[in-house]
C-alpha positions as CSV (number, residue, x, y, z in Angstrom):
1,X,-27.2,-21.8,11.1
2,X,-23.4,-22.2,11.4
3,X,-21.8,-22.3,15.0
4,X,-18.5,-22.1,16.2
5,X,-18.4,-25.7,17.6
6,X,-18.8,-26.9,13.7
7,X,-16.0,-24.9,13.2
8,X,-13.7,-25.5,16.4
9,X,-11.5,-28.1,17.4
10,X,-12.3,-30.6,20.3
11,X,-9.2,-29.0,22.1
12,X,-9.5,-25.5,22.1
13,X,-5.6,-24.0,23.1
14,X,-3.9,-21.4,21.7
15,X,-2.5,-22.9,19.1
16,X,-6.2,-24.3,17.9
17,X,-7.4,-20.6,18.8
18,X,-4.7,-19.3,16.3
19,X,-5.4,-22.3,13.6
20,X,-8.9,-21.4,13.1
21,X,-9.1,-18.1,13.8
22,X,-6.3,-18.1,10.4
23,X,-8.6,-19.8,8.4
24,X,-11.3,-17.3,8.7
25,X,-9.2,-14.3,9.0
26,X,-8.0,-15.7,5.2
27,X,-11.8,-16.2,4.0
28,X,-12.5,-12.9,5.1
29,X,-9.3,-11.4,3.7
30,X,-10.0,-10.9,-0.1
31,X,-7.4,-9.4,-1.7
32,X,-4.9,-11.2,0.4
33,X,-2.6,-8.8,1.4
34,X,-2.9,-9.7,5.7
35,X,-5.5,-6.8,6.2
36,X,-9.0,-6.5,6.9
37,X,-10.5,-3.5,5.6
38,X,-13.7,-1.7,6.6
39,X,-15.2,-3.0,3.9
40,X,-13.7,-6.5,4.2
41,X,-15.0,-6.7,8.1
42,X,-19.1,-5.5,7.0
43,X,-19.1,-9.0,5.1
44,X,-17.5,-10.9,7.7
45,X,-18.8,-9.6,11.5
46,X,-22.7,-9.4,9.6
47,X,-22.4,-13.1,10.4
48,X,-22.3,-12.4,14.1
49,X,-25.7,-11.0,14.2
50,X,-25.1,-8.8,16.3
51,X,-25.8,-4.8,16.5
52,X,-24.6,-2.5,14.7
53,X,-23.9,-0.4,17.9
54,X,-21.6,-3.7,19.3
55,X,-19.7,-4.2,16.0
56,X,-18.8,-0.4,15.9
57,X,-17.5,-0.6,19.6
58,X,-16.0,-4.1,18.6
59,X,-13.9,-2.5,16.1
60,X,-13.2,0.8,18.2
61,X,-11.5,-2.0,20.6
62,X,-9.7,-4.4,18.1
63,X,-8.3,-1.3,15.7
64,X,-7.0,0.9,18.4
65,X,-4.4,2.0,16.8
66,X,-6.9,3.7,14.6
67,X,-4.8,2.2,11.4
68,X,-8.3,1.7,8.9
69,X,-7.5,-2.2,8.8
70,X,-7.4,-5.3,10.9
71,X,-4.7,-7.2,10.9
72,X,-4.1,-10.6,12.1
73,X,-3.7,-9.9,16.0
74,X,-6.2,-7.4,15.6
75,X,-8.5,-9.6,13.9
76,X,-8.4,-12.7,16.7
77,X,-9.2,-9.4,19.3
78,X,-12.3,-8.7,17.4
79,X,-13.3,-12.5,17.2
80,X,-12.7,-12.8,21.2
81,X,-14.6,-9.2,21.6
82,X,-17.9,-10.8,19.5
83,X,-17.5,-13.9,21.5
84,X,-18.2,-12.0,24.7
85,X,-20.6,-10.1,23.4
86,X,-22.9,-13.4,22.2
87,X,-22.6,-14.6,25.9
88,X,-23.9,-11.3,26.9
89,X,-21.1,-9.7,28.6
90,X,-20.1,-5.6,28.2
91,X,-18.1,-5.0,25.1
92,X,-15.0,-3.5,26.9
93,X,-11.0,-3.7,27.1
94,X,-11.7,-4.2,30.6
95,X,-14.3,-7.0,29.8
96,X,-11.3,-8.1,27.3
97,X,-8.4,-8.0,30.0
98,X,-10.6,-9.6,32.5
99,X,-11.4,-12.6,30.6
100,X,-10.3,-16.6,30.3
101,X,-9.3,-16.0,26.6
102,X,-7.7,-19.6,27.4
103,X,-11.1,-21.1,27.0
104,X,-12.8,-18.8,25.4
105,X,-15.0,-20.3,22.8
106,X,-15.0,-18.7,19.2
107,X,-18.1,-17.0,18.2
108,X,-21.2,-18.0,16.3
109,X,-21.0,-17.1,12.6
110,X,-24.0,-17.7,10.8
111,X,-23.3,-19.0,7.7
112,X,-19.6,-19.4,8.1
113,X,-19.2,-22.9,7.7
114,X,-20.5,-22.9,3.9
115,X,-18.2,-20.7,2.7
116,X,-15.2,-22.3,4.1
117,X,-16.4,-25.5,3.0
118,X,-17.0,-23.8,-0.5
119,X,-13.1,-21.8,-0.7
120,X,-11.7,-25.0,-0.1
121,X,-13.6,-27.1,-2.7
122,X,-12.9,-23.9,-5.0
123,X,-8.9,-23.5,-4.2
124,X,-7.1,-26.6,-3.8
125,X,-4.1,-24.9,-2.6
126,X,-6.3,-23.7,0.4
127,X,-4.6,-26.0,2.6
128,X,-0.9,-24.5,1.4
129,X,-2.2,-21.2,2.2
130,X,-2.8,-21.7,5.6
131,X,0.7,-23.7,6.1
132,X,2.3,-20.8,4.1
133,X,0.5,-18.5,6.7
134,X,1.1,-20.5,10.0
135,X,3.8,-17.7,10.8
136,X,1.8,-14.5,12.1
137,X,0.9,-13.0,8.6
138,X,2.4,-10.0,7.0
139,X,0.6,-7.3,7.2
140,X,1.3,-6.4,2.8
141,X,4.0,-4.1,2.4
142,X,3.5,-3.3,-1.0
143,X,3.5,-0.2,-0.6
144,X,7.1,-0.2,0.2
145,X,8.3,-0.9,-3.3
146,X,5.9,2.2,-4.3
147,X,9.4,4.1,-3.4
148,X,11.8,2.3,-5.6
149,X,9.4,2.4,-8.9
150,X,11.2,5.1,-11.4
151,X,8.0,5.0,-13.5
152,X,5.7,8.4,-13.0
153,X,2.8,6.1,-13.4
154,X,-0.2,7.1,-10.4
155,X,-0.4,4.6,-8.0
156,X,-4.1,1.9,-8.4
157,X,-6.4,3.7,-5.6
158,X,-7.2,0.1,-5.0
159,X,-3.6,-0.2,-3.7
160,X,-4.3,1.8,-0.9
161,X,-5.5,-0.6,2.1
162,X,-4.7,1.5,5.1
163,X,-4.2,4.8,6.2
164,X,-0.6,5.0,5.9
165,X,-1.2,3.4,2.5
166,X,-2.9,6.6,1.6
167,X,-0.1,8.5,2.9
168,X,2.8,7.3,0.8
169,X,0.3,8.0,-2.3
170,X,-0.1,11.3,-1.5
171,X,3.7,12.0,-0.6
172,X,5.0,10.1,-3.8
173,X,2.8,11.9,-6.3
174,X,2.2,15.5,-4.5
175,X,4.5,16.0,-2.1
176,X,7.8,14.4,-3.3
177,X,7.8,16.2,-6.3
178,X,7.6,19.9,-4.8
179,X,10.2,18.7,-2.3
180,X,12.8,17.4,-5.1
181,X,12.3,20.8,-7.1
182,X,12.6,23.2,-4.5
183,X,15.5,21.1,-2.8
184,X,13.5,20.5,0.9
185,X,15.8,18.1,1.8
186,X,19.0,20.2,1.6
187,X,17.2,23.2,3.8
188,X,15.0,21.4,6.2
189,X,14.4,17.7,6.1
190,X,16.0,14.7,3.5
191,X,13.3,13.4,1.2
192,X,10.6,9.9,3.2
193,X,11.3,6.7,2.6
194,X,8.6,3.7,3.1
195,X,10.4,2.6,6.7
196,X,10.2,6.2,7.7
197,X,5.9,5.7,7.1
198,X,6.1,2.5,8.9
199,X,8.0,2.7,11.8
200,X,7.2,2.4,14.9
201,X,6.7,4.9,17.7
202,X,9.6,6.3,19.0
203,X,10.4,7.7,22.7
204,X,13.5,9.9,23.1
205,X,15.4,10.6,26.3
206,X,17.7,14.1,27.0
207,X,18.8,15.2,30.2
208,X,22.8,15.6,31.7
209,X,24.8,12.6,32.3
210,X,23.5,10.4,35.2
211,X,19.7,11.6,35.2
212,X,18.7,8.1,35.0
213,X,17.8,8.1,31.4
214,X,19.7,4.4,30.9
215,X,18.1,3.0,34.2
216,X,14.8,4.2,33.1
217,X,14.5,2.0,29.9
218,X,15.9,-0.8,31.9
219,X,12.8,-0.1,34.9
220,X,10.3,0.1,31.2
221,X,11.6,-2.7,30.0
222,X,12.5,-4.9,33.3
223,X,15.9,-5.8,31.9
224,X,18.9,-4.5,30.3
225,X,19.7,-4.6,26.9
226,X,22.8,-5.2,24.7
227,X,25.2,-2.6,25.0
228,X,23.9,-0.6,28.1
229,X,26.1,1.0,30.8
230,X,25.2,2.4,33.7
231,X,27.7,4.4,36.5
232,X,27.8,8.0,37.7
233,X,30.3,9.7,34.9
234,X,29.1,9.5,31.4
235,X,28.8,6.4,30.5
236,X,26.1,6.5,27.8
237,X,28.4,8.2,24.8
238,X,26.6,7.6,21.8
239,X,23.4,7.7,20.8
240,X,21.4,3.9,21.1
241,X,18.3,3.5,19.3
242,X,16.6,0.4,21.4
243,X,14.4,-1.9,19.4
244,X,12.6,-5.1,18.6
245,X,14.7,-7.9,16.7
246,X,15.3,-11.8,16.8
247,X,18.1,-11.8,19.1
248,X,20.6,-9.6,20.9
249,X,22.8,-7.6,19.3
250,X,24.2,-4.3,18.6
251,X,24.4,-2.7,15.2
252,X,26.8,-0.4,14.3
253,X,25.5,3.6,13.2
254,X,27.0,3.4,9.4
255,X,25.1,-0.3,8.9
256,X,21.5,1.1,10.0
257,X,21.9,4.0,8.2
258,X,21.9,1.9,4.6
259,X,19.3,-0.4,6.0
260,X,16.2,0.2,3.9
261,X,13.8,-1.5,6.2
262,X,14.8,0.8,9.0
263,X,13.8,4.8,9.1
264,X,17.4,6.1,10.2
265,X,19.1,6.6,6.3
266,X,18.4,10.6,6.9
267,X,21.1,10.2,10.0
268,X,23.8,9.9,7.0
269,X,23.8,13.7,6.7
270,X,25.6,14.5,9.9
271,X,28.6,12.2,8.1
272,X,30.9,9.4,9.6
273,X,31.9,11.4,13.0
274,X,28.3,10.7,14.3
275,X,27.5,7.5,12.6
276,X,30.7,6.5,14.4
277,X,28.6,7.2,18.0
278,X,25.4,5.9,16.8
279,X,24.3,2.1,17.2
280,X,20.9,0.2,16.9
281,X,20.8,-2.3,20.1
282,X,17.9,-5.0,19.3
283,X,16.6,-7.5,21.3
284,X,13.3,-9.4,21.6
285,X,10.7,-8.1,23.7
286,X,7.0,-7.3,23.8
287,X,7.4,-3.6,24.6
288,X,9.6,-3.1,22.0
289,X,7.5,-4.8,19.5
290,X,5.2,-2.0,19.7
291,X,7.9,0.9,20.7
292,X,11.3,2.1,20.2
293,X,13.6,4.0,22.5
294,X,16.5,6.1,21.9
295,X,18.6,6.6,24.4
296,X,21.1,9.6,24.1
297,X,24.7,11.0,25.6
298,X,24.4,13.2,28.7
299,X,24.2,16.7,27.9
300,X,27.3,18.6,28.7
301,X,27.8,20.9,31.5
302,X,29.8,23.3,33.2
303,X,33.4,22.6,32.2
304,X,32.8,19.6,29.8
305,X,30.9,22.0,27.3
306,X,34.6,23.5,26.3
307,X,34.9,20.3,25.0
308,X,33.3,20.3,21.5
309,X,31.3,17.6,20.0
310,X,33.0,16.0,16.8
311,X,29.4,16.1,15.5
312,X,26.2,18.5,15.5
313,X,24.2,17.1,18.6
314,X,21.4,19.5,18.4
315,X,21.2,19.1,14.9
316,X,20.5,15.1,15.4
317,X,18.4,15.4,18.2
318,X,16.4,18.1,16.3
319,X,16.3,15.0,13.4
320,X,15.2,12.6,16.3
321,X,12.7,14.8,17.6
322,X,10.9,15.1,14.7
323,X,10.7,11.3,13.8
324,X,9.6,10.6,17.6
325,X,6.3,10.6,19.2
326,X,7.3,11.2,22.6
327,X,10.5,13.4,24.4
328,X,11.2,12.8,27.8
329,X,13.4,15.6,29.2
330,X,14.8,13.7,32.7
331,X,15.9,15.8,35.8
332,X,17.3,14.9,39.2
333,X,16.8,16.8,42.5
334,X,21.1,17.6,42.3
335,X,20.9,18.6,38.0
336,X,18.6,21.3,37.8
337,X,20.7,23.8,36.3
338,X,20.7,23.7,32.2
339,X,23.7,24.2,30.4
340,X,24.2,26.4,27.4
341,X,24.2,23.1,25.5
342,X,21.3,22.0,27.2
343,X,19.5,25.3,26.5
344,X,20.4,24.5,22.7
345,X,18.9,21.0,22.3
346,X,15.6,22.3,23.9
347,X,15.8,24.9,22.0
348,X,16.0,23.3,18.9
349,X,12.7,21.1,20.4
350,X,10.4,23.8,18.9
351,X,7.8,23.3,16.8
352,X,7.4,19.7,19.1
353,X,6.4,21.3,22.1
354,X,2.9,18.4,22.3
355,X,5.8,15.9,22.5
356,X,7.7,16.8,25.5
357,X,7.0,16.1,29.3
358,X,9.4,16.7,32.4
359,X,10.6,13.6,34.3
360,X,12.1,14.8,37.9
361,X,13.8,11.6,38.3
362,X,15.8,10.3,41.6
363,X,13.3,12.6,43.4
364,X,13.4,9.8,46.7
365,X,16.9,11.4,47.4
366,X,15.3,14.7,48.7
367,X,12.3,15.1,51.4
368,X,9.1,16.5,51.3
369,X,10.1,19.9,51.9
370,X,13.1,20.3,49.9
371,X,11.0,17.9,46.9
372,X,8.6,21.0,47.0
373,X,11.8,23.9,46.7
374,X,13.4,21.5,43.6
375,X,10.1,21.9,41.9
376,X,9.9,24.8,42.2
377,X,13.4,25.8,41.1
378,X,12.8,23.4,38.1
379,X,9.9,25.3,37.0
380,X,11.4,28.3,37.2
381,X,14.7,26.6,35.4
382,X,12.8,25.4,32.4
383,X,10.5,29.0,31.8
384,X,13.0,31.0,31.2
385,X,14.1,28.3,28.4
386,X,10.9,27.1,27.1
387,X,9.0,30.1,26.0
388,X,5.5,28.8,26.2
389,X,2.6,30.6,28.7
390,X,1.9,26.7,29.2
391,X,3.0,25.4,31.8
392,X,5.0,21.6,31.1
393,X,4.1,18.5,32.5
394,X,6.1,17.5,34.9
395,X,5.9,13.5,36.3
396,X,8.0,13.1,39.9
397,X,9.2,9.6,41.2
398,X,12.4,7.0,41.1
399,X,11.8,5.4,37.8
400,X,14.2,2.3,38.9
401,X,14.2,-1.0,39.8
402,X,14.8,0.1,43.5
403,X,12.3,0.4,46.5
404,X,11.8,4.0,46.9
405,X,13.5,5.4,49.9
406,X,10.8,5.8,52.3
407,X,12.5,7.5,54.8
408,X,13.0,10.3,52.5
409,X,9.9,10.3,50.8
410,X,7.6,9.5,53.6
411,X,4.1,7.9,53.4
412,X,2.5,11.2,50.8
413,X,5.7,10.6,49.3
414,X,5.1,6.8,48.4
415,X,1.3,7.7,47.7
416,X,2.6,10.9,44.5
417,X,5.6,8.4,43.7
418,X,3.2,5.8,42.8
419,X,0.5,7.8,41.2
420,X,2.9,10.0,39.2
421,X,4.7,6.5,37.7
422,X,1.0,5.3,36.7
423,X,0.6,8.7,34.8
424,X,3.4,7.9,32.7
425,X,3.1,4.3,32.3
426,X,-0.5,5.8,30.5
427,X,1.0,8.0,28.8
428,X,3.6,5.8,27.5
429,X,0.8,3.3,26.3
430,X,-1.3,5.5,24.5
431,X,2.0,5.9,22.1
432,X,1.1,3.4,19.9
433,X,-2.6,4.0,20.0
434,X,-1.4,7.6,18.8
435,X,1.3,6.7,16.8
436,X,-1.3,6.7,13.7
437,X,-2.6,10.2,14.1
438,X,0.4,11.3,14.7
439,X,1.7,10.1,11.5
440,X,-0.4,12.2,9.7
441,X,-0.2,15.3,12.1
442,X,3.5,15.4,11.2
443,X,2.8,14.6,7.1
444,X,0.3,17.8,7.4
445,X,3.1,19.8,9.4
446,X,5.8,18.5,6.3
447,X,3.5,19.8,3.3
448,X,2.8,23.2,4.7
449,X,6.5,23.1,5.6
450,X,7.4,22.3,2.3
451,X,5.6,24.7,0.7
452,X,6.0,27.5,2.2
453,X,9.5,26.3,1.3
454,X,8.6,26.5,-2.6
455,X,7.7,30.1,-2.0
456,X,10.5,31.3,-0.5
457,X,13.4,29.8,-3.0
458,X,10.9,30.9,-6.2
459,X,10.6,34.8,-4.7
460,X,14.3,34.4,-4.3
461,X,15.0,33.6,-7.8
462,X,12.0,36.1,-8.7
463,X,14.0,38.6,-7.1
464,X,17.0,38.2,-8.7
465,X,18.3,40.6,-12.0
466,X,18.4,38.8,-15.4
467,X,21.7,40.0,-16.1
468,X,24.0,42.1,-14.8
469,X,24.5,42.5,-10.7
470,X,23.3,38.9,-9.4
471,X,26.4,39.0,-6.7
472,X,25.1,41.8,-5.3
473,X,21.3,41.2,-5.4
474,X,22.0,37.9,-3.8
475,X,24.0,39.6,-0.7
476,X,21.1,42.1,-0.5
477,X,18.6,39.6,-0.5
478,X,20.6,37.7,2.6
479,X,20.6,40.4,4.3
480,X,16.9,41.5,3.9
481,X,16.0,38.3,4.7
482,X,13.6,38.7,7.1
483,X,12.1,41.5,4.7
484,X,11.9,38.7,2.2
485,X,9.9,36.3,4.6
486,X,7.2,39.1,5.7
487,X,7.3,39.7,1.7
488,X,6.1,36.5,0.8
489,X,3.9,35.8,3.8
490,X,2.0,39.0,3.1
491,X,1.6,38.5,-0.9
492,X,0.9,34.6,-0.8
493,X,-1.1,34.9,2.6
494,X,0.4,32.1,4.3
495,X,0.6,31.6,8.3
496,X,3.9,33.6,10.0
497,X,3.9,30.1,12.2
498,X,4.8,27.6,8.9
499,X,7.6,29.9,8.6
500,X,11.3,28.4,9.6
501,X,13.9,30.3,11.7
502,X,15.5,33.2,9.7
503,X,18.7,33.2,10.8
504,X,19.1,29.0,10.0
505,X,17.6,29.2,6.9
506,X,20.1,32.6,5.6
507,X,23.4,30.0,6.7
508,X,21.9,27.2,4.7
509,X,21.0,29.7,1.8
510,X,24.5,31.5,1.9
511,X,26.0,27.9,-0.1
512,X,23.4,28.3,-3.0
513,X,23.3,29.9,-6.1
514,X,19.7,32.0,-5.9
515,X,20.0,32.3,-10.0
516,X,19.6,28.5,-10.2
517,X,16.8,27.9,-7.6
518,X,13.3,27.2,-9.7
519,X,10.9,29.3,-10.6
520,X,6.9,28.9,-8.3
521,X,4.8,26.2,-10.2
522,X,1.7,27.1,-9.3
523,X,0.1,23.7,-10.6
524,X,2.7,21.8,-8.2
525,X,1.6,23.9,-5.2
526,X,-2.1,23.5,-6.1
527,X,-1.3,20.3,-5.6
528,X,-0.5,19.9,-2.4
529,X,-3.4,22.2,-1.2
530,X,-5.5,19.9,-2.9
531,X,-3.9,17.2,-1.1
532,X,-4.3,18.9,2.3
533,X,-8.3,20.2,1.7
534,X,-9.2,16.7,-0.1
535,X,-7.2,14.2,-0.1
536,X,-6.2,13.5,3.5
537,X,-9.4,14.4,4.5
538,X,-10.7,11.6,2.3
539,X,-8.5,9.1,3.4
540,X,-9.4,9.3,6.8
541,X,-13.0,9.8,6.2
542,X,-12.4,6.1,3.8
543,X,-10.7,4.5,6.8
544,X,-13.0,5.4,9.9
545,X,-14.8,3.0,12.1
546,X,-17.1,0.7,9.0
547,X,-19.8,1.0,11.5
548,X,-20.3,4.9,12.2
């Protein structure tokens, strides 16, 4: 039998943690590519002897991201987990936060040591790999040049290591195709690219000018970041997409746009005016290796809305709202009222409604008493905008770097303030552990999007004369829109829900020619209900926990 201290350094630091722990993650790692499949981890953890009951939580744990794969991070987190488990502690996150990872000794693999010894004597140019790898290793992005091939060959199923893997193989062969002849991306959405698959979470912030909503990614974040201003006019006048990068910087809106390795090329559609007053400000941090925030100009109110935009706002932050995982609409105790601009970006927030949650922000400047009448009047604000019997969440505190005002807020005050922030500090962790179903909650929402898309432009052209009159079908058919919409809902029998707004869609259609719009291809459609009944059913059933 094998043990760890065969395999282990006399020193055991960090860095000797990370050296070992990359030569088994590479032994373990067949195909290479920096992931560790289900199938890949069966092999490997079996030589942990433990249960099949603690491996199943042990992957629960490491892959809680719920991606199908381990990568490299994820991998040492599963090696520390089995550790704890052999010395006969709970397997946990709390066990896991708790412990002296320091000088934590790797586990016992039975067996281990052989085939290291016998991949080395096999592959000289073992030792280059693990120099090549000393860098944290690439999780294979392979998948990204799946986008640029111009071939119409299928893509290998043994290409697909991951979740979003499967994905991109399902939109490139189903769902692109439907999209490109029924023009989606000039109605409703421009056409995926690989970064908009693999980026990370995104958290989006609306409210008027001086809400907070600069302050409060400074308080997450516990510093500022390049290009941030902060004052009581409107200061924030573009929109700043916060993220991870090697150093500070900004980046200017028409630069991102053309980046391929970043998800914001669909932004080029709302032209030069907004790219103008858009920007990427990156900066290295831990929070932002795992999220990204956008922070937005304040809404306009009261006189200020005379002054027009030189771009569509609600249009992008429709565009953002889709693409993000969370919306945070911010409030303050003296800004309850919303604006007819206002009343249009939330507005133009349907069809996200799991995404957003209420921040009543500054709420220390107001006493109990009148902190009970602003939530009130807030309520009462936002339901006769938001149209749901739900009721919104709302979260109430000072989310800045300030002591709350006690005086104000009083001891209940301080107790809610506290307990409200740690509500949405957990909610704003559970981001990324969402981020992957969320992925495929918004794919499923696209393809029934999309075709019920390719129904309406085929009836269209269905509708229209073969000769003479097309002018004036077309106007009819404009007009009888609606009509059209119940027409095709009734005689395809799709859901009235998948079906976009009627008076959007006739402004968009008004520009086309209905004569030149394609006719249904029912193999193409069958497609993507295949796609949605099999395929990504399949793929997550391939990707689950290895040990359920």
């Amino acid at each position: 039998m094998a043990s760890s201290a065969d395999s282990s350094p006399t020193r055991w630091g960090p860095k000797e943690q990370r050296s070992l722990y990359l030569r088994w993650f590479y032994l373990a790692d067949d195909d290479g590519d920096g992931r560790l499949t289900g199938r890949d981890a069966l092999k490997f953890f079996a030589m942990s002897n433990l249960s099949r009951d603690d491996l199943k939580q042990v992957w629960a744990i490491a892959d809680s991201k719920r991606q199908g794969y381990l990568g490299f991070s994820e991998f040492m987190t599963a090696m520390q987990l089995v550790s704890l488990a052999q010395a006969g502690q709970e397997i946990s996150q709390d066990t896991l936060a708790h412990a002296d990872l320091g000088s934590l000794q790797p586990p016992t693999m039975e067996g281990l040591d052989k085939k290291l010894k016998k991949k080395s004597s096999g592959n000289k140019s073992g030792s280059d790999i693990v120099g090549m790898c000393s860098y944290h290793p690439i999780e294979s992005p392979m998948s990204a040049n799946w986008f640029n091939s111009k071939s119409g060959k299928k893509i290998a199923l043994k290409s697909v290591t991951s979740i979003i893997d499967g994905l991109k193989k399902s939109y490139i062969e189903k769902l692109r195709p439907l999209e490109k002849t029924y023009q989606y991306n000039d109605f409703v959405s421009p056409l995926l690219t690989s970064s908009d698959f693999d980026a990370k979470p995104m958290v989006m912030l609306l409210g008027q000018y001086s809400t907070g909503k600069t302050t409060f990614i400074k308080h997450l974040l516990k510093t500022s970041y390049p290009g941030a201003h902060i004052g009581p006019e409107p200061t924030t006048d573009r929109f700043v997409v916060i993220t991870s990068g090697p150093d500070e910087r900004c980046i200017p809106g028409n630069t991102i746009a053309v980046q391929a390795d970043m998800p914001y090329s669909g932004l080029s559609s709302f032209g030069t005016a907004f790219l103008s007053k858009f920007e990427c400000s990156q900066m290295p941090h831990p929070l932002l290796d795992h999220i990204s925030f956008v922070d937005t100009p304040g809404v306009l109110s009261g006189e200020k809305q005379r002054t027009q935009r030189s771009y569509d706002f609600t249009g992008v932050t429709s565009w953002f709202a889709a693409k993000c995982d969370l919306i945070l609409l911010l409030f303050d105790p003296h800004k309850l009222d919303i604006s007819d601009e206002f009343k249009r970006v939330i507005m133009s927030l349907r069809g996200h409604d799991d995404k957003i949650r209420i921040v009543l922000n500054k709420a220390d400047q107001v006493d109990a008493q009148q902190l009970m009448r602003v939530y009130g009047a807030l309520l009462w604000s936002l339901g006769k905008v938001l149209n749901t019997p739900e009721v919104m969440r709302v979260y109430i505190g000072s989310f800045n770097d300030k002591p709350i005002r006690e005086t104000a807020a009083g001891p209940l005050g301080m107790e809610l303030f506290e307990r409200e922030q740690e509500d949405l500090m957990s909610d704003l962790n559970d981001i990324p552990k969402k981020a992957c179903d969320r992925r495929i909650n918004e794919f499923v929402k696209r393809a029934r999007s999309a075709k019920v898309h390719a129904h309406i432009i085929s009836h269209l052209k269905k509708e229209m004369p073969a000769l003479m009159g097309k002018a004036k079908a077309q106007l009819k058919l404009l007009e009888t829109l609606d009509e059209q919409f119940a027409k095709v809902q009734k005689e395809m029998h799709l859901p009235a829900g998948d079906f976009p707004s009627v008076d959007e869609y006739r402004e968009t259609l008004s520009a086309y020619n209905f004569d030149r719009f394609e006719r249904l291809r029912p193999k193409m459609v069958q497609g993507v209900d295949d796609m949605l009944a099999y395929d990504i059913p399949g793929l997550l059933k391939q990707f689950r926990n290895p040990y359920q």
